[in-house]
C-alpha positions as CSV (number, residue, x, y, z in Angstrom):
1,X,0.2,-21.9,-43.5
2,X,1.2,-22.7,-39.9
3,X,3.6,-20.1,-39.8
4,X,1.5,-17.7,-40.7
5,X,-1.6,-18.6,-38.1
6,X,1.6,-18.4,-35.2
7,X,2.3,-15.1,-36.3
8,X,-0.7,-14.0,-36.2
9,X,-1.8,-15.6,-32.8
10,X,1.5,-13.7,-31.3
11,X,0.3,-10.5,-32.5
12,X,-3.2,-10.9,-31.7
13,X,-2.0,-11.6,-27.8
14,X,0.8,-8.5,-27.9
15,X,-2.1,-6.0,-29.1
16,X,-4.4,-7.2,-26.3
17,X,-2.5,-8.4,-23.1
18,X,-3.7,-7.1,-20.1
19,X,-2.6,-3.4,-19.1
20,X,-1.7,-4.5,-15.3
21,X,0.4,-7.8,-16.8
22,X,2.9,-5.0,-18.8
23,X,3.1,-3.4,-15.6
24,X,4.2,-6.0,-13.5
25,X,6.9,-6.7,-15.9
26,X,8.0,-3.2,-16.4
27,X,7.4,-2.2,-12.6
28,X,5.5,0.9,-13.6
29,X,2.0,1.3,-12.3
30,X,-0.7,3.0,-13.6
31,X,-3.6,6.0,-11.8
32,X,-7.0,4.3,-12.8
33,X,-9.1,6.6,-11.1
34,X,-9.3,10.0,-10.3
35,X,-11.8,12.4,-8.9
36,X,-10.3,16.3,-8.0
37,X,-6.9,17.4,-8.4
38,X,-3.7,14.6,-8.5
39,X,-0.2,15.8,-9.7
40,X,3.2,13.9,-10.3
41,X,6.5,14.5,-9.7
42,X,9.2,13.1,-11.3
43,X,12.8,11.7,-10.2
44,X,14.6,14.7,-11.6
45,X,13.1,17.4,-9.5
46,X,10.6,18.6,-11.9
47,X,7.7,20.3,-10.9
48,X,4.6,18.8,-9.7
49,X,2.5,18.7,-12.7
50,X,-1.5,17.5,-13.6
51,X,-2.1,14.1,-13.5
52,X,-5.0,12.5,-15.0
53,X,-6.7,8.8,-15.4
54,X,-4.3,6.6,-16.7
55,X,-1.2,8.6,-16.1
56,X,1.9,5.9,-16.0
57,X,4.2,5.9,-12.5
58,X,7.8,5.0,-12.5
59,X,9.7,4.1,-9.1
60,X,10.9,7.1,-7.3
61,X,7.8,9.5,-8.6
62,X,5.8,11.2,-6.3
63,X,2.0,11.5,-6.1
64,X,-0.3,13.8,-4.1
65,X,-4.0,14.8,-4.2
66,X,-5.0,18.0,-3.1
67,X,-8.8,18.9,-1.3
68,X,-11.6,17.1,-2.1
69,X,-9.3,14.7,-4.6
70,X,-9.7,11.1,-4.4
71,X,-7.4,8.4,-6.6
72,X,-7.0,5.1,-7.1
73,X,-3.7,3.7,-8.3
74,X,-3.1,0.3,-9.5
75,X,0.3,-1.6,-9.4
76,X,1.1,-5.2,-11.1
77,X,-1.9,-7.1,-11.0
78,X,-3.3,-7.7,-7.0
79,X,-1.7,-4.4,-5.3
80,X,-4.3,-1.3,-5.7
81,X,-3.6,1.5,-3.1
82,X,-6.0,4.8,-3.1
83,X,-5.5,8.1,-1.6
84,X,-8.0,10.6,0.3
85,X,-7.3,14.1,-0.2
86,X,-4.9,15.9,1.0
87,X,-2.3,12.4,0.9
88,X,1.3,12.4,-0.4
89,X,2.8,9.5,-1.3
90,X,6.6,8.3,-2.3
91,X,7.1,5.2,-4.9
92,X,10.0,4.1,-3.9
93,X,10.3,1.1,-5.8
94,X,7.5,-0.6,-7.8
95,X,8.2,-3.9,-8.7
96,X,11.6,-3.7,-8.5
97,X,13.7,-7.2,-8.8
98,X,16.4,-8.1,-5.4
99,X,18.5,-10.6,-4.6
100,X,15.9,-12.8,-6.1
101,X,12.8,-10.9,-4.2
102,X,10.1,-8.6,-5.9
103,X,9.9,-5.6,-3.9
104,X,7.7,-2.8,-3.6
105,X,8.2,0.0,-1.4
106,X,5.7,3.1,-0.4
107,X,5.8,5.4,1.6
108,X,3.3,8.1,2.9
109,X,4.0,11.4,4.0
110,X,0.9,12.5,5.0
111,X,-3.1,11.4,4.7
112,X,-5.1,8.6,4.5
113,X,-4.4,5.8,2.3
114,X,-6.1,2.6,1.6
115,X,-4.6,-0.6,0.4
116,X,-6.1,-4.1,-1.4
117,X,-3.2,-6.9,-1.5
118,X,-3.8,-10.1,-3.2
119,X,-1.8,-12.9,-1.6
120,X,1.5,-12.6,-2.5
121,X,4.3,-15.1,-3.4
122,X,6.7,-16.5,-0.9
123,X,9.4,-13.8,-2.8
124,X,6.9,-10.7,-3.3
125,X,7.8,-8.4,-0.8
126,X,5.4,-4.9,0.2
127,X,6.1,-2.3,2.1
128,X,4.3,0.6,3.0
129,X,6.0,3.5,5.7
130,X,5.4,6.1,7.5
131,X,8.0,8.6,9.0
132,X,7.8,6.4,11.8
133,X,6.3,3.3,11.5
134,X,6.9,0.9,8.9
135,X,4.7,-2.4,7.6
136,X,5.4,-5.4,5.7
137,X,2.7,-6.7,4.1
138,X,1.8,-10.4,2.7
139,X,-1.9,-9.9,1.3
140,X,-4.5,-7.8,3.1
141,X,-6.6,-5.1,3.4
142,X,-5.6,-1.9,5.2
143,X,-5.7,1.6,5.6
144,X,-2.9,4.0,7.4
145,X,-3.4,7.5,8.6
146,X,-0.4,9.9,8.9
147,X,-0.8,12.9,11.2
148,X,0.3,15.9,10.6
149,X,2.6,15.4,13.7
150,X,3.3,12.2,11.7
151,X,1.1,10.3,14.7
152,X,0.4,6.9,12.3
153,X,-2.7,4.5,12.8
154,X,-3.0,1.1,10.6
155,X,-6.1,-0.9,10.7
156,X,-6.6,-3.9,9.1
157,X,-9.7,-5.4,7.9
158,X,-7.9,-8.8,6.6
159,X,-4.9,-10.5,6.8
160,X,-1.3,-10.2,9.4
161,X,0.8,-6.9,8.5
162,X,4.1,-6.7,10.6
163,X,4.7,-3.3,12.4
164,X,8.4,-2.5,12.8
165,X,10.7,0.5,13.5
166,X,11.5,1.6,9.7
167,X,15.4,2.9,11.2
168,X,15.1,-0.9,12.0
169,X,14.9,-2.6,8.9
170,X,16.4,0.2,6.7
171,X,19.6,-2.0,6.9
172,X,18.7,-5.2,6.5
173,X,16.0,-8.0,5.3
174,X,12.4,-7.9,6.1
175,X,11.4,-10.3,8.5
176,X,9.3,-13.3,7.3
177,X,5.4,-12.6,8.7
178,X,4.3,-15.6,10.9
179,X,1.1,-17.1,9.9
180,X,-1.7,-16.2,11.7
181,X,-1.7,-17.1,15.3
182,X,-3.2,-16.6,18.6
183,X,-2.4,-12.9,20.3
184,X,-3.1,-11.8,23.9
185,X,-5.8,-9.6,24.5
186,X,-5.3,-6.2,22.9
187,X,-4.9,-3.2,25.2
188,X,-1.3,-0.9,25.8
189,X,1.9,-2.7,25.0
190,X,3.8,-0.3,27.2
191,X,3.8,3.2,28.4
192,X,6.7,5.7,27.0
193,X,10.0,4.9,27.4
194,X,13.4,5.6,26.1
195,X,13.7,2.8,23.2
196,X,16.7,2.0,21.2
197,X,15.9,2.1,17.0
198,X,16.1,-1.5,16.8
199,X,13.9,-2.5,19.1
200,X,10.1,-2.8,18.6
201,X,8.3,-5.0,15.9
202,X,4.6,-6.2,16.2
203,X,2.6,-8.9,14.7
204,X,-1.5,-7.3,13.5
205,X,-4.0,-9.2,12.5
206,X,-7.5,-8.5,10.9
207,X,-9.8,-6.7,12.9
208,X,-6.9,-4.9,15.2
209,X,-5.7,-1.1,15.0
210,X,-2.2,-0.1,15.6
211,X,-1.3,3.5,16.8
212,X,1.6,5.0,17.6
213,X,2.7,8.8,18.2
214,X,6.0,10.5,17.8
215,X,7.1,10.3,21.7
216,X,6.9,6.3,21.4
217,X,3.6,5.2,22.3
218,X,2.4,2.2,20.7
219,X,-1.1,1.4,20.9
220,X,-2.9,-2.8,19.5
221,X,-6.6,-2.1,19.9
222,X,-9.5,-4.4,18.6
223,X,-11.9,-2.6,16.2
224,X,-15.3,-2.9,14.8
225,X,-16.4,-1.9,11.3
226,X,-19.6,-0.2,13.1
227,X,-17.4,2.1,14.9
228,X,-17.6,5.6,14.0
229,X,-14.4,6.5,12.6
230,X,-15.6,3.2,10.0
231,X,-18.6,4.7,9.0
232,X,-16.8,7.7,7.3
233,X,-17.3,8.8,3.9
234,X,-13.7,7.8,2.9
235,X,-14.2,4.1,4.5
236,X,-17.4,3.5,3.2
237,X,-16.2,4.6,-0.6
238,X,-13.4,2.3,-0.4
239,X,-15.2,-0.7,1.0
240,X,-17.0,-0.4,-2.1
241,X,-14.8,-0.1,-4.9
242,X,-13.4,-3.0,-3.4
243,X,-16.8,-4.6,-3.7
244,X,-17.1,-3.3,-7.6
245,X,-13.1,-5.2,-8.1
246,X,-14.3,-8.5,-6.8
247,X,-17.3,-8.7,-8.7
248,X,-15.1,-7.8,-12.1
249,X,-12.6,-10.6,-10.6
250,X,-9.7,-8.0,-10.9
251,X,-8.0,-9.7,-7.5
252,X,-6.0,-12.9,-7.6
């Protein structure tokens, strides 16, 4: 009799665990919402093809929306990212296992995309890049902007995201992020210069925008979420879907 009430308890809980906890262990991830046009492409080269609600991602696919497309895409449990239209982003690796680290690794090649990170574990590692800008990323919200000219801007509404030269860190570890601290008053960290590809990395808290164009300037700036560029369509949608996810309880 016992034997047969475990066996049914371990079936009852395969049938009806969580779609996000299968992810995490498989390091697939999942499109949860989409409004427009998406479409995939694989690893082999295939051809970009439709992709609807609840399409499953692998690492090394490809995702992009086209006009007036909006999607939401959902990683192991506590890292949603969402694209405006227009946005084409890289998986690199979801949830991939290294050297004893989780690592995730995105990267956008152009357009708007928005990001909610839970707090992650002291071996969870995100990163999100740009063609020339890169971010490491320990449990925040933020959005990054990538230029046609590949000109990138970050802001963050919560947490510390390290900025760094991606040719920097393509080698090596990611630094560890400090906790949050003090910083000096925001303004220009330095007119153009000739810089090495090793050089730069910067600390961003909540509340600050980091810009940076392709001739080297760097730009920390304090924002406000009155300022006009917050008050778009696109910030305002995404400030509430994250409203509608805490409610449900969806983040750690």
């Amino acid at each position: 009799m016992n034997i047969t009430i475990l066996i049914t308890v371990a079936a009852f809980l395969t049938l009806y665990t969580p779609a996000f906890a299968e992810e995490a262990l498989s390091g697939a991830g999942t499109i949860t919402y989409v409004k427009g046009t998406a479409q995939k492409k694989g690893t082999k080269g295939d051809d970009w093809q439709g992709a609807k609600e609840n399409t499953t991602l692998a690492s090394g696919d490809k995702v992009k929306t086209l006009e007036k497309t909006r999607a939401e895409i959902r990683l192991e449990a506590g890292k949603v990212i969402r694209l405006d239209e227009n946005t084409t982003v890289d998986l690199v690796k979801l949830v991939e296992e290294s050297q004893n680290k989780v690592e995730t690794d995105i990267k956008i090649e152009q357009g708007n995309l928005w990001a909610k990170v839970g707090k992650l574990g002291e071996n969870t590692e995100l990163k999100v890049e740009s063609p020339i800008a890169g971010a490491s990323i320990r449990g925040t919200t933020f959005r990054v902007e990538v230029a046609i000219d590949k000109s990138t801007q970050l802001n963050v509404y919560e947490g510390v995201v390290e900025i760094y030269n991606p040719m920097q860190k393509a080698g090596g570890p990611i630094t560890k992020i400090e906790a949050p601290r003090e910083v000096k008053k925001p303004g220009y960290i330095e007119g153009p210069r000739e810089v090495s590809q090793d050089e730069w990395s910067y600390i961003v808290k909540d509340m600050q925008r980091f810009t940076i164009t392709p001739s080297g300037l760097k730009k920390v700036e304090e924002f406000k979420k009155d300022d006009i560029e917050d008050q778009s369509d696109w910030v305002r949608w995404n400030m509430e879907m994250d409203k509608k996810m805490d409610k449900k309880g969806n983040m750690p």
